[in-house]
C-alpha positions in Angstrom: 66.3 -95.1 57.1 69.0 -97.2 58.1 71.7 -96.7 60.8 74.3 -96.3 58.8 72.1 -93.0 57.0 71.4 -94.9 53.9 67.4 -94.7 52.9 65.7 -97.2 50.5 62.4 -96.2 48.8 60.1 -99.0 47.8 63.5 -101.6 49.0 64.4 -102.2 52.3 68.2 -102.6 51.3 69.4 -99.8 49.9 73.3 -101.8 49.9 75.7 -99.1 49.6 73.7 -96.6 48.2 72.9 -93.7 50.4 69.4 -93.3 48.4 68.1 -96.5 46.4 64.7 -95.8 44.8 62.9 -98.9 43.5 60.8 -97.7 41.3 60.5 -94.7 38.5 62.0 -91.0 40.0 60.7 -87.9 39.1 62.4 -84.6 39.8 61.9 -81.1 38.3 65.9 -81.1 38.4 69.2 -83.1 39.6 72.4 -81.9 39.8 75.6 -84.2 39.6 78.6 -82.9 40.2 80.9 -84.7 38.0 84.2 -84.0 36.0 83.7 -82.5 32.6 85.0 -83.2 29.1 86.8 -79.7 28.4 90.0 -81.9 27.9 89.3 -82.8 24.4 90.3 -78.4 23.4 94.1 -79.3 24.9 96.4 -79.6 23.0 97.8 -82.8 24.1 94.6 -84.8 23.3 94.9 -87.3 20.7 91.6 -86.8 18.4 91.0 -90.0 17.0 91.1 -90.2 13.0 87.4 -90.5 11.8 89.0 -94.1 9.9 89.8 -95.3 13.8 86.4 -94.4 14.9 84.9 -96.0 11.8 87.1 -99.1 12.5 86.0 -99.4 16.2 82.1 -98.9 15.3 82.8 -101.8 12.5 84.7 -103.9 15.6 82.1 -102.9 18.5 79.3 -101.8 17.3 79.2 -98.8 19.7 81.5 -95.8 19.8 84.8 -96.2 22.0 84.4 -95.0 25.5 80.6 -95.4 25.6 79.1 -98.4 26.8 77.1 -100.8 24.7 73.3 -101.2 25.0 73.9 -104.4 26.1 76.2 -103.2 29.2 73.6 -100.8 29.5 71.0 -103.0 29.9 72.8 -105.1 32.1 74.7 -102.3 34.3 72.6 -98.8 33.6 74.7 -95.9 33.7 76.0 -93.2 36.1 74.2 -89.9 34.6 77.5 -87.4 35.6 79.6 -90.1 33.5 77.4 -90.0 31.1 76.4 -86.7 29.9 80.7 -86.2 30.5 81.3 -88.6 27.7 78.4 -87.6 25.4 79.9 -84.3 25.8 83.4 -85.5 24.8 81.5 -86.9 21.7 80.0 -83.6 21.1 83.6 -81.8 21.1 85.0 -84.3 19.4 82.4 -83.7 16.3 82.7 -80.1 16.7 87.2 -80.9 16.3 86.2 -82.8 13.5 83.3 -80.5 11.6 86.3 -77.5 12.0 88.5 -79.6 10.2 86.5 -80.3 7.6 85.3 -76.8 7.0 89.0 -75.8 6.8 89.9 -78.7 3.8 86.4 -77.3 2.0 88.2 -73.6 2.1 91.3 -75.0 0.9 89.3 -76.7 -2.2 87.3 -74.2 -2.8 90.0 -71.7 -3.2 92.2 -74.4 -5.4 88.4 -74.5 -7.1 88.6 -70.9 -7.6 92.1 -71.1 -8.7 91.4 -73.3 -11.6 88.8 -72.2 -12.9 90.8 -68.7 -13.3 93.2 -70.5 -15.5 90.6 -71.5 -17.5 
């Protein structure tokens, strides 16, 4: 341990970590206390069209707001951040899945509807 209360594992310069572990960690759990993605339900949040996100995997290669492998390689990623914007993917599916489940109700019943006039 350090003076200034960092402590480096396998490292004797932990930098401005307060725990660097070189090496693999095991743990039976971690908490991170992080923000959380809960935003995407508000009304104010611009869902992006499914076209935009197709356009920006066509462009990047990756999904907007989540790093590439290659940044991941090169950077890793903070875990809180992380699972926050997996879970803004995963609200932003579930936005788009209820969408589409109301345009199937809508064409089934305009289904329904022409097949009565038939």
């Amino acid at each position: 341990m350090t003076r200034t209360g960092s402590l480096g594992i396998g490292t004797t310069n932990p930098g401005t970590w307060k725990l660097a572990v070189n090496g693999n960690i095991r743990a039976k759990e971690i908490k991170v206390e992080t923000g959380w993605s809960d935003f995407v339900f508000e009304d104010s949040y611009n869902l992006p069209t499914l076209e935009e996100v197709e356009q920006h995997i066509k462009e990047k290669g990756h999904l907007k707001d989540i790093p590439s492998a290659k940044e991941v390689e090169e950077n890793g990623i903070f875990l809180g951040e992380m699972d926050a914007k997996l879970l803004q993917k995963i609200e932003e599916l579930m936005l788009y899945t209820l969408q589409q489940q109301k345009e199937i109700e809508i064409l089934r019943q305009k289904i329904g509807e022409l097949q009565e006039k038939q």
